[in-house]
C-alpha positions in Angstrom: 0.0 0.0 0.0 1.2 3.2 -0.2 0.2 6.6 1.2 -2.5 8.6 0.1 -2.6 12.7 0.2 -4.2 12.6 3.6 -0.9 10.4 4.6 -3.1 7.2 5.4 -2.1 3.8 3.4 -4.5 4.1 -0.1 -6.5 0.6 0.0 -5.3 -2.4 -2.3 -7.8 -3.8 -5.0 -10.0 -7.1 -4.2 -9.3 -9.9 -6.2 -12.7 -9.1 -7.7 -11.6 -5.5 -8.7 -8.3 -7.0 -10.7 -10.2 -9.4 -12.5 -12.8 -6.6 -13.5 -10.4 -4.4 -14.8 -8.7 -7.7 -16.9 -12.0 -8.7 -17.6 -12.8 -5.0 -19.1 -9.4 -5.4 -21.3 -10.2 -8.7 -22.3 -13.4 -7.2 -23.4 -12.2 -4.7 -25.7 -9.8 -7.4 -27.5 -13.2 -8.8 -28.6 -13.0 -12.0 -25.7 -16.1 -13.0 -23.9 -15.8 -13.0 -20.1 -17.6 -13.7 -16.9 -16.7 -14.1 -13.3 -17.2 -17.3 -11.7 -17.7 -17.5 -8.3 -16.8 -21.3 -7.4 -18.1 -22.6 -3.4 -15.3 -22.7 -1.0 -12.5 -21.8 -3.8 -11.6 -18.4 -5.1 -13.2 -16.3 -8.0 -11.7 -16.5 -11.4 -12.2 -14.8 -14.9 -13.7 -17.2 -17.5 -12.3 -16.2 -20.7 -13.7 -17.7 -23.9 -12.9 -16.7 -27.8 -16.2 -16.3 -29.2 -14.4 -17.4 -32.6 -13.8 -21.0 -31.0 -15.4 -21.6 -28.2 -13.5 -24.5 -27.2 -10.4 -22.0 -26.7 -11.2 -21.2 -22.7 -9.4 -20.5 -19.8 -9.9 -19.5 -16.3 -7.8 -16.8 -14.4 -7.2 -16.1 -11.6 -5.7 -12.9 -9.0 -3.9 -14.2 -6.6 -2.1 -12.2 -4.1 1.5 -13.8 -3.1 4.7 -12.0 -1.0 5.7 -10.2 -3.9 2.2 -8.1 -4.7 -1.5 -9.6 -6.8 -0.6 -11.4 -9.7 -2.9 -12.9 -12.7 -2.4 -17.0 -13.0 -3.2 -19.0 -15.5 -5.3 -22.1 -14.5 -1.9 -24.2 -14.3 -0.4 -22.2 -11.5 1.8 -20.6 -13.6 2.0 -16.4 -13.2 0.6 -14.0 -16.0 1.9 -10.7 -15.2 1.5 -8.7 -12.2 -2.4 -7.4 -11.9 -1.3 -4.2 -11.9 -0.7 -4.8 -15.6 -4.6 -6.0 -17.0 -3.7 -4.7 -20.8 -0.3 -6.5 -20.5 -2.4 -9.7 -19.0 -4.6 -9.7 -21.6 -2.7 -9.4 -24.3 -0.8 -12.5 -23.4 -4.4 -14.3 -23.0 -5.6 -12.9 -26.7 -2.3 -14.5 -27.8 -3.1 -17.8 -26.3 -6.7 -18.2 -27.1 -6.0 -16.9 -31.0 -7.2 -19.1 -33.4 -4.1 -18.5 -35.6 
């Protein structure tokens, strides 16, 4: 966190707010996305290319020591969430058709 202008620590986004903003970004590259709100596990972003919908993928914001990340579904890191256009254009590439 760091310090706002009345000197108290600015909030950090929820998980739900990071995958928002890469769901919004995801959007705009022309992806179809909803939230998923699995019991007892974490939310992720469903991501789906409406060109083949068999090209899916669910991702998720995790938070670890070093700050929020995106993760794919394998547990392997994205880019850091504070980066949703960089996230997302990493996703287009994976779910292209070509």
């Amino acid at each position: 966190m760091t310090p706002d202008d009345t000197g108290t620590a600015a909030p950090s986004k929820t998980r739900i707010e990071y995958l928002e903003e890469l769901g919004d970004a995801l959007v705009e590259r022309g992806f179809r996305v909803r939230i998923v709100l699995p019991r007892d596990q974490s939310p992720v972003l469903h991501v789906m290319n409406p060109d083949a919908s068999a090209l899916t993928e669910n991702v998720l914001a995790e938070q670890a020591a070093d700050g929020w990340w995106y993760w794919w579904s394998w547990a392997e890191r994205i880019v850091p969430a504070d980066d949703a256009s960089g996230a997302a254009a990493r996703i287009a590439r994976v779910l292209a058709t070509r």
